[in-house]
C-alpha positions as CSV (number, residue, x, y, z in Angstrom):
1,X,72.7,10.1,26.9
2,X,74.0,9.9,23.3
3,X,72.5,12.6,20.5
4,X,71.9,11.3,17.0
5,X,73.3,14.0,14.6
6,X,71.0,14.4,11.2
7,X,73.2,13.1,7.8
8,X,75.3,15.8,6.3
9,X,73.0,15.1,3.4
10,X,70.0,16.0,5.1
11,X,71.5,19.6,6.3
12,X,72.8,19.9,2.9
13,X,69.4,19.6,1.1
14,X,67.9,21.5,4.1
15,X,69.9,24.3,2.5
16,X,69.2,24.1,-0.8
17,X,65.4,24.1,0.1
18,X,65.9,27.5,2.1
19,X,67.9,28.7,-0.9
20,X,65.9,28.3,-3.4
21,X,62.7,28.6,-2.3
22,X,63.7,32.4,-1.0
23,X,65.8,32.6,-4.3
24,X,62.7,31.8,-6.4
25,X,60.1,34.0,-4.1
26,X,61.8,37.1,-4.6
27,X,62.4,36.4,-8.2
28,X,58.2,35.4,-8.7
29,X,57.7,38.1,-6.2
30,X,58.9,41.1,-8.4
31,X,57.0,39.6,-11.9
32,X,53.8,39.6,-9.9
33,X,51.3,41.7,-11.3
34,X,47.6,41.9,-9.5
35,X,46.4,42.9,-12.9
36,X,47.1,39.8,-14.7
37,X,45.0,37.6,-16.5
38,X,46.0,34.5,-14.3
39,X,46.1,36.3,-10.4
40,X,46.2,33.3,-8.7
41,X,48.8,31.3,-10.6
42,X,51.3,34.0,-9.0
43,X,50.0,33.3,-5.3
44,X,50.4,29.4,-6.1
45,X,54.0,29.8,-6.9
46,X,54.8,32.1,-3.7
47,X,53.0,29.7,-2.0
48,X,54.9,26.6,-2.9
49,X,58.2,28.9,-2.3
50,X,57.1,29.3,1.6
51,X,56.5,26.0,1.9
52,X,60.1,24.6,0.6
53,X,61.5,27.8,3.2
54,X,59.2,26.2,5.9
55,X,60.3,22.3,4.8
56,X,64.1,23.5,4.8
57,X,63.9,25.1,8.2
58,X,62.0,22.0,9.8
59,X,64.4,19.8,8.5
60,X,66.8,21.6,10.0
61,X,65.1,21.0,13.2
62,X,64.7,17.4,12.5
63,X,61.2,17.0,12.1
64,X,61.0,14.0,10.4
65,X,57.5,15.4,8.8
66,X,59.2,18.0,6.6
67,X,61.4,15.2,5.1
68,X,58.6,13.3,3.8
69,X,56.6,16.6,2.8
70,X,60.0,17.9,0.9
71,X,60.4,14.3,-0.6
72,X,59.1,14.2,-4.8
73,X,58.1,10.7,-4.7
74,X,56.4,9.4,-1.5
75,X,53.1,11.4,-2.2
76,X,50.5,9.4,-3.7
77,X,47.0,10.9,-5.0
């Protein structure tokens, strides 16, 4: 039984996503303020933080769902 491996560039940009999305929650974590004028606009950017942690780590795992969900350009509204 032979094992397909995920592209380099796949773990790569799995990476990044983990990177920056804790990189940026910490950053937006410390500048959140529940006395501001716009309180949710702060949970909305944690929020999409998790999420490129969680896309990151299930790409990793190579769910082929958290590719599409990480990918810019294949949603449609």
């Amino acid at each position: 039984m032979t094992w397909n491996r995920r592209p380099l560039s796949v773990t790569i940009l799995a990476w990044v996503y983990i990177g920056t999305g804790t990189i940026g929650f910490v950053y937006h974590l410390t500048e959140f303020q529940a006395t501001s004028a716009f309180l949710y606009d702060g949970m909305w950017v944690e929020l999409i933080r998790i999420l490129a942690i969680i896309c990151g780590a299930f790409m990793l795992r190579s769910h082929n769902r958290a590719r599409w969900l990480a990918s810019p350009g294949s949603h449609s509204m």
